[in-house]
LOKE-6569 format. One record per residue (C-alpha): x, y, z; residue in one letter. Coordinates in nm, 2 decimals, padded with zeros to 4 digits. Layout:
BEGIN
<rec><c1>X</c1><c2>Y</c2><c3>Z</c3><res>A</res></rec>
...
! end
This chain:
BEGIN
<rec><c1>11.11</c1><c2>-06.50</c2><c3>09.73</c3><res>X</res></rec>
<rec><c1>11.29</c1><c2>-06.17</c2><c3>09.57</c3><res>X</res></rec>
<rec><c1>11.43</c1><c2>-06.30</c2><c3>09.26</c3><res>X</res></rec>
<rec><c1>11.81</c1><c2>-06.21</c2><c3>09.28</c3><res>X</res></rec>
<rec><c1>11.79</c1><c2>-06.12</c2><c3>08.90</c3><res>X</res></rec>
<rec><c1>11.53</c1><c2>-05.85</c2><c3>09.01</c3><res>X</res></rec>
<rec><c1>11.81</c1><c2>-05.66</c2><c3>09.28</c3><res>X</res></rec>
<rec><c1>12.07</c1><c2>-05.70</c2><c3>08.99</c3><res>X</res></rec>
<rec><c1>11.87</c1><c2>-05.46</c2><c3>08.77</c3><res>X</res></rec>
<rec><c1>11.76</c1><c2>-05.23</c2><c3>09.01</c3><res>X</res></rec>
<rec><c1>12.16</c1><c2>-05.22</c2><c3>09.12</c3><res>X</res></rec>
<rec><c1>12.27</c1><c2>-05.22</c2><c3>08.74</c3><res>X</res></rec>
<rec><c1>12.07</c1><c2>-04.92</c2><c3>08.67</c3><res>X</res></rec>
<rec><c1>12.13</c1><c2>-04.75</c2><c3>08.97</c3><res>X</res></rec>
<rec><c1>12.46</c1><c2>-04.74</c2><c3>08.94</c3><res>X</res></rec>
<rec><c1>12.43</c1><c2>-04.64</c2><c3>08.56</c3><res>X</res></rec>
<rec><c1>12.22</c1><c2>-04.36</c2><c3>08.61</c3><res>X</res></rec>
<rec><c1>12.40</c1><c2>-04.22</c2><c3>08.92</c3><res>X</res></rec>
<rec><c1>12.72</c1><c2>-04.20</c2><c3>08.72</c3><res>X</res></rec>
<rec><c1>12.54</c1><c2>-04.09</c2><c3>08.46</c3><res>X</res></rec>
<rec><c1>12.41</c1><c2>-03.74</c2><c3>08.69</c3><res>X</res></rec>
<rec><c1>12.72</c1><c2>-03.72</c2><c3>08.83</c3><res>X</res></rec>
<rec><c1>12.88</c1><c2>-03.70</c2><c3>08.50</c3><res>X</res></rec>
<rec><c1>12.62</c1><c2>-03.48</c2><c3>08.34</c3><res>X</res></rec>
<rec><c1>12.59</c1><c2>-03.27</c2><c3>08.71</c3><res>X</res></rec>
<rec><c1>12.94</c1><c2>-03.12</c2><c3>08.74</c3><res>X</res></rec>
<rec><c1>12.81</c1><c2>-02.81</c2><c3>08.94</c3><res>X</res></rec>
<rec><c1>13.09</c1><c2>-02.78</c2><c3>09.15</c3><res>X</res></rec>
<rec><c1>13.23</c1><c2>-02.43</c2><c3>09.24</c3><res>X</res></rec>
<rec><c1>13.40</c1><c2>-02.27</c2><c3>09.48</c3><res>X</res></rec>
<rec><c1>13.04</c1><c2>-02.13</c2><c3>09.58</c3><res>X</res></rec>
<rec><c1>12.95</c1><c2>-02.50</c2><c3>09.57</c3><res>X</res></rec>
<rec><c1>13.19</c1><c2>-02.73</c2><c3>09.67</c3><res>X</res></rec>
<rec><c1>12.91</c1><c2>-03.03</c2><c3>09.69</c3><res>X</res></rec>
<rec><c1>12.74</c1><c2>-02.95</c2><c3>09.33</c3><res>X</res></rec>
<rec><c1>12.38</c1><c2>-03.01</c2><c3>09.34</c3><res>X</res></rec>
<rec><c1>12.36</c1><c2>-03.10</c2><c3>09.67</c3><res>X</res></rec>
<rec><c1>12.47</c1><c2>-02.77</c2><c3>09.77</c3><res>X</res></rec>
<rec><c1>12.14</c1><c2>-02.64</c2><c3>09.69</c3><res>X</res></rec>
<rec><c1>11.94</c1><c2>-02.90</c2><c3>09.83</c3><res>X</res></rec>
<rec><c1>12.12</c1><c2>-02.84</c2><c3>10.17</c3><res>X</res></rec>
<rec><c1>12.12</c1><c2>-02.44</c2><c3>10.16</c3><res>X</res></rec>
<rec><c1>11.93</c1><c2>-02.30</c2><c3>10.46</c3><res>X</res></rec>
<rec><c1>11.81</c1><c2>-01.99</c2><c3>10.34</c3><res>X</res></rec>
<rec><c1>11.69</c1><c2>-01.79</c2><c3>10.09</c3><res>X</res></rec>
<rec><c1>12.05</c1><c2>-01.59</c2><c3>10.11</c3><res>X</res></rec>
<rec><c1>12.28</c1><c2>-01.91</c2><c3>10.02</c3><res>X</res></rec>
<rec><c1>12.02</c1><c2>-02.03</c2><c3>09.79</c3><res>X</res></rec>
<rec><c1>12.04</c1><c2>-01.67</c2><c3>09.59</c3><res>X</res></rec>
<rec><c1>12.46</c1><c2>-01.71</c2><c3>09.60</c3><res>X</res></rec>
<rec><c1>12.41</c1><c2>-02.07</c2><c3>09.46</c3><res>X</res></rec>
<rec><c1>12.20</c1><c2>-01.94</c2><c3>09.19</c3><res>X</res></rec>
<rec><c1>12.44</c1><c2>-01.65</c2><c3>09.16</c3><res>X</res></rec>
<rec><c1>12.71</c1><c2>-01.82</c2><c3>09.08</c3><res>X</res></rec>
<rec><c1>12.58</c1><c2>-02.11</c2><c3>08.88</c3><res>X</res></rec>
<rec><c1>12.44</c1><c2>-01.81</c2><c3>08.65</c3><res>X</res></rec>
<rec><c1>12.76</c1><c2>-01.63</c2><c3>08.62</c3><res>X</res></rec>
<rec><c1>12.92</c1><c2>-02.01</c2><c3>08.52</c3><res>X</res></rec>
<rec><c1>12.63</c1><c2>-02.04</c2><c3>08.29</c3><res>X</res></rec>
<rec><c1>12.54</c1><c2>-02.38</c2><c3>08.48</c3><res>X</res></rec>
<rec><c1>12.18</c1><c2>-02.32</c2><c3>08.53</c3><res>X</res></rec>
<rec><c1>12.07</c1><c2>-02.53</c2><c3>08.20</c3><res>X</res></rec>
<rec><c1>12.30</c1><c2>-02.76</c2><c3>08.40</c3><res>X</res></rec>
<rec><c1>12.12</c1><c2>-02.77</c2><c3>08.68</c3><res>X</res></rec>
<rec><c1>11.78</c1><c2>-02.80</c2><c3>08.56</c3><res>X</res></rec>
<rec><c1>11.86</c1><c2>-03.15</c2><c3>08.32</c3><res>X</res></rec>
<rec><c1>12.04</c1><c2>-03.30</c2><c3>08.66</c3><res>X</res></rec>
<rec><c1>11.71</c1><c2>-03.25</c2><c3>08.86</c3><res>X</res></rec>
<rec><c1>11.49</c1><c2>-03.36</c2><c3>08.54</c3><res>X</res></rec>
<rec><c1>11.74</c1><c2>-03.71</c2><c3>08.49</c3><res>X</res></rec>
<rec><c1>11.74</c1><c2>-03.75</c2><c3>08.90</c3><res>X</res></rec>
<rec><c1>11.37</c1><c2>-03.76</c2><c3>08.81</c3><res>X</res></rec>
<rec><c1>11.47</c1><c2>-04.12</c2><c3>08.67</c3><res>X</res></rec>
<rec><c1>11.67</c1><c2>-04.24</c2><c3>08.93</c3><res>X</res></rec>
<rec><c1>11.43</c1><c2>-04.15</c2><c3>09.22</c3><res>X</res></rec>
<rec><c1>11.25</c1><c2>-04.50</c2><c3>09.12</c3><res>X</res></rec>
<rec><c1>11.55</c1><c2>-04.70</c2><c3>09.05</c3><res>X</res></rec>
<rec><c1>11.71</c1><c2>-04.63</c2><c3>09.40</c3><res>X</res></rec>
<rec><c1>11.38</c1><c2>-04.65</c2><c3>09.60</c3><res>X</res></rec>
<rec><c1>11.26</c1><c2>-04.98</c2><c3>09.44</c3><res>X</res></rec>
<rec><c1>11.66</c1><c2>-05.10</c2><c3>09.47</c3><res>X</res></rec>
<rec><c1>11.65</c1><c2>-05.01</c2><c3>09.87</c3><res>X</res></rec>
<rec><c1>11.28</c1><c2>-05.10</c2><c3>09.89</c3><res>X</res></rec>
<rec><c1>11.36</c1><c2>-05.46</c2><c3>09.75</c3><res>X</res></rec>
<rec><c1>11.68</c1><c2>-05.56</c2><c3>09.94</c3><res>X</res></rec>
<rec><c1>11.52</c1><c2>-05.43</c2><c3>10.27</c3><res>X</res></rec>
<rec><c1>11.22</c1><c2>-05.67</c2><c3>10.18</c3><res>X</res></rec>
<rec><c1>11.41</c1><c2>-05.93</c2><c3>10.10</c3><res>X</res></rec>
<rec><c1>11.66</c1><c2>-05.90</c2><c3>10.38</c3><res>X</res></rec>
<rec><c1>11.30</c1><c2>-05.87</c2><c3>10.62</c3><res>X</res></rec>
<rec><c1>11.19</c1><c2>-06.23</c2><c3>10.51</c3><res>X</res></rec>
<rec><c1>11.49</c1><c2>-06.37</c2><c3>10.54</c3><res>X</res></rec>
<rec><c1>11.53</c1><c2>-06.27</c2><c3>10.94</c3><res>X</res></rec>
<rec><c1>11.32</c1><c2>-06.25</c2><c3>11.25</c3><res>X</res></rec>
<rec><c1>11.20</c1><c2>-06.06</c2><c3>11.52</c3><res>X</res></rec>
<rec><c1>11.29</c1><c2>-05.66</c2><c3>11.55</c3><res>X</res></rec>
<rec><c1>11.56</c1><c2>-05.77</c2><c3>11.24</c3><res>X</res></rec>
<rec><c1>11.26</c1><c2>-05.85</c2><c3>10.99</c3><res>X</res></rec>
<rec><c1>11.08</c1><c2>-05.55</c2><c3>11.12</c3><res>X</res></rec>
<rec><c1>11.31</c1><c2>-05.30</c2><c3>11.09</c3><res>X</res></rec>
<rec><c1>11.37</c1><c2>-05.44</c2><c3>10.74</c3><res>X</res></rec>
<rec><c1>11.02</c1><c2>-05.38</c2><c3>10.66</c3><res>X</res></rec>
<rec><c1>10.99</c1><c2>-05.03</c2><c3>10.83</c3><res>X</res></rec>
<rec><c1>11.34</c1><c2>-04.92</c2><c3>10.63</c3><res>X</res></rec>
<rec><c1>11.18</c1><c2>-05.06</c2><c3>10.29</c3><res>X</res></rec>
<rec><c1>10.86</c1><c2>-04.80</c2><c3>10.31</c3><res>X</res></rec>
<rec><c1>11.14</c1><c2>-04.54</c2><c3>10.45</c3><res>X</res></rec>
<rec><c1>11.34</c1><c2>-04.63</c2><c3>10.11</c3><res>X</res></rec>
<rec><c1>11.02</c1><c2>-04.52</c2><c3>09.91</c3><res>X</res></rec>
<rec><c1>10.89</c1><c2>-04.24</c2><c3>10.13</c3><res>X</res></rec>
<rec><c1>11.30</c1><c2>-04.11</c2><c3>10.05</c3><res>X</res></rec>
<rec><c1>11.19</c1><c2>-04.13</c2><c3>09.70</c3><res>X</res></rec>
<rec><c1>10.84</c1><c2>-03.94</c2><c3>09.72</c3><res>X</res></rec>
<rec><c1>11.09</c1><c2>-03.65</c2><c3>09.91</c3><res>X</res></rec>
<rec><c1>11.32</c1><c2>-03.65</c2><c3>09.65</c3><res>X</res></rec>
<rec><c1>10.97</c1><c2>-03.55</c2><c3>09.42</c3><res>X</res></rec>
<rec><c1>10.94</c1><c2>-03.26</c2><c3>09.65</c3><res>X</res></rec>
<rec><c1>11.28</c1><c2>-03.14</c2><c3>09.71</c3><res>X</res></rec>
<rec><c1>11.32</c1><c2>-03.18</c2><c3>09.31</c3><res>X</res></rec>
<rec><c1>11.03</c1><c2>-02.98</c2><c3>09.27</c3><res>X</res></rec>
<rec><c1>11.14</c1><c2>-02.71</c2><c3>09.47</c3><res>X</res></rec>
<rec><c1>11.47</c1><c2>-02.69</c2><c3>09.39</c3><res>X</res></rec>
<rec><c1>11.29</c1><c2>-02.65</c2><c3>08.99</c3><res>X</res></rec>
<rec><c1>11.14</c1><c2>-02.34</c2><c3>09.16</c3><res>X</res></rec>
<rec><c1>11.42</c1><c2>-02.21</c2><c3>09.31</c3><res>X</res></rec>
<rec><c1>11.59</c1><c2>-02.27</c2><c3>08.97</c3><res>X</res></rec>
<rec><c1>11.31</c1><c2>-01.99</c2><c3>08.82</c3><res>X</res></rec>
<rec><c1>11.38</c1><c2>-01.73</c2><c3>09.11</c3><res>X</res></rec>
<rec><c1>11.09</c1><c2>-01.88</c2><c3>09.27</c3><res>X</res></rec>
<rec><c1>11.15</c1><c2>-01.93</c2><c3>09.64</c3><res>X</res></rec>
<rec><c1>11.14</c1><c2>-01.79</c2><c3>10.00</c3><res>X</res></rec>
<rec><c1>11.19</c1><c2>-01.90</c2><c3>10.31</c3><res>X</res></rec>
<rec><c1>10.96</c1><c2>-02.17</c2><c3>10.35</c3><res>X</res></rec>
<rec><c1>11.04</c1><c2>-02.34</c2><c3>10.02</c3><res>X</res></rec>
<rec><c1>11.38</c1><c2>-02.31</c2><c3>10.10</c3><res>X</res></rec>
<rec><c1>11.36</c1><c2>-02.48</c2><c3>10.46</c3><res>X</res></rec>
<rec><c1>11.10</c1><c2>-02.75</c2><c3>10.28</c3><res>X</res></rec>
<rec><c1>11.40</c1><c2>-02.82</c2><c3>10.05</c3><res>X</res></rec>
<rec><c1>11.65</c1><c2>-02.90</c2><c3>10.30</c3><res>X</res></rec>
<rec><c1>11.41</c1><c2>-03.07</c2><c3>10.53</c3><res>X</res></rec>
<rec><c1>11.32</c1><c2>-03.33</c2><c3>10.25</c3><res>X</res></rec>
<rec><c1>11.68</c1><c2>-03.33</c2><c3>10.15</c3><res>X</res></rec>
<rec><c1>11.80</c1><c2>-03.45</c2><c3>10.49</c3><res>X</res></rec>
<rec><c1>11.51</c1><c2>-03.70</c2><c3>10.56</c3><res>X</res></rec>
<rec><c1>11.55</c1><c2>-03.84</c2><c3>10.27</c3><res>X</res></rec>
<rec><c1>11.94</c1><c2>-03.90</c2><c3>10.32</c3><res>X</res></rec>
<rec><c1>11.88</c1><c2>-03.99</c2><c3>10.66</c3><res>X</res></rec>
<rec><c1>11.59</c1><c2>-04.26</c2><c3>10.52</c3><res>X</res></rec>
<rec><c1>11.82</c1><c2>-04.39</c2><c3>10.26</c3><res>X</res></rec>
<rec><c1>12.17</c1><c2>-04.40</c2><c3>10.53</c3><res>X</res></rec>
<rec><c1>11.96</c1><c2>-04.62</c2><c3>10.79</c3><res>X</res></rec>
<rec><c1>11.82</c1><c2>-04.84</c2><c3>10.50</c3><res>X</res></rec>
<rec><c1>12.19</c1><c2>-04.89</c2><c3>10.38</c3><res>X</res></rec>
<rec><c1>12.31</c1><c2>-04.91</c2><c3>10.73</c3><res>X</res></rec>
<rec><c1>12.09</c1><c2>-05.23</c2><c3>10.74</c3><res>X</res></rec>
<rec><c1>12.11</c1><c2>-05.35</c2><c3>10.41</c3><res>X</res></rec>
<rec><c1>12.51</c1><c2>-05.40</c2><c3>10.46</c3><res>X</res></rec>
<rec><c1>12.55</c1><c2>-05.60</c2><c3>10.77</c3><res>X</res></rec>
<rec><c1>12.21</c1><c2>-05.75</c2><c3>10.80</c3><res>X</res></rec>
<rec><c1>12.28</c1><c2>-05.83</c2><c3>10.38</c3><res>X</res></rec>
<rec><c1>12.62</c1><c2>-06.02</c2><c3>10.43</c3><res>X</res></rec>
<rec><c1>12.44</c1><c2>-06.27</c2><c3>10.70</c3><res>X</res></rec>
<rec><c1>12.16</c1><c2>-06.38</c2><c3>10.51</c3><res>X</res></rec>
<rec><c1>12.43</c1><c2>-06.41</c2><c3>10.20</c3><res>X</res></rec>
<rec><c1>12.65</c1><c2>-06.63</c2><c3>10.41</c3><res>X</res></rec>
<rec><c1>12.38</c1><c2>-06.81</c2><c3>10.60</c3><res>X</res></rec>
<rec><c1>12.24</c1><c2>-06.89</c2><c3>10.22</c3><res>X</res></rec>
<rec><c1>12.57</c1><c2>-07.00</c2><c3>10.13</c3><res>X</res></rec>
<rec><c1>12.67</c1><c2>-07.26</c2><c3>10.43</c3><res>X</res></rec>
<rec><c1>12.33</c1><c2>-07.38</c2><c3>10.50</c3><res>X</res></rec>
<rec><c1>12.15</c1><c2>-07.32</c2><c3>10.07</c3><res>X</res></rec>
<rec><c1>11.74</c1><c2>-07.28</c2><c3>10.07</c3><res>X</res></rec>
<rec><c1>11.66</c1><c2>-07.45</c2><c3>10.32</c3><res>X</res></rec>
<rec><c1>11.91</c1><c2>-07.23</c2><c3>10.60</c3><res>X</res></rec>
<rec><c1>11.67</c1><c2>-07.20</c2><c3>10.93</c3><res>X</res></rec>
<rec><c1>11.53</c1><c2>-06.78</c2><c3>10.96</c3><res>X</res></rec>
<rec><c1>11.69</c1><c2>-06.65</c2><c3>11.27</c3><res>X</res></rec>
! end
């Protein structure tokens, strides 16, 4: 059994270093309107040259470089957070519920080892090294590894609040359904 103490970190410390790169990570432009995300999303090598364009004009490069190296610290907290409450939630539940709660907790870490490679790549792009296959790489573990992490909280929500409540009416010993 997932004690709850372990979630509470892995929450606590999410949340601390999230607001800590968004904070620290104010890359926001006109150019740029979603800040670091921008250039994880860009498409090619054309939008990826504008971002870098214009975060070097705004002298936000430096910028740039320390919000990839401190996501490098909140890769872990958010995989292990989603990883652990998918778990939990799996145990808790039955049938194509506890599956998909164990499917979406190795989804939560392979969103984590994407975020390695995007970060890595966007570190390249950050030297002037990229081209068109980098650049599609980027976006392609970007948007995975959003989509990985969406469907994990689109599970952890709902299926979250019913084993919370069953826990609550029924204590330990509620029934798995």
């Amino acid at each position: 059994m997932i004690n709850i103490r372990i979630i509470l970190f892995f929450f606590i410390a999410t949340l601390g270093v999230f607001l800590l790169l968004r904070i620290q990570g104010r890359l926001e432009t006109k150019e740029t309107p979603l800040g670091i995300v921008s250039l994880e999303l860009a498409g090619t090598t054309t939008e990826v040259k504008n971002i870098l364009q214009t975060w070097e004009t705004e002298a936000m490069i430096g910028t740039a470089k320390n919000n990839i190296l401190l996501d490098f610290l909140f890769i872990p907290l958010y995989s292990l957070l989603f990883y652990t409450l998918c778990g939990s939630i799996s145990v808790r539940t039955r049938r194509i519920v506890a599956k998909m709660g164990v499917v979406l907790a190795f989804g939560a870490v392979i969103a984590g080892l994407f975020d390695v490679f995007e970060n890595i790549l966007m570190l390249l792009s950050l030297e002037d090294h990229y081209n068109d296959l980098t650049v599609l790489l980027t976006a392609f573990f970007a948007i995975t590894k959003f989509i990985l992490l969406g469907l994990a909280l689109l599970y952890v929500i709902p299926f979250g609040i019913v084993v919370i409540v069953r826990k609550l009416m029924y204590g330990d010993d509620y029934a798995r359904s």
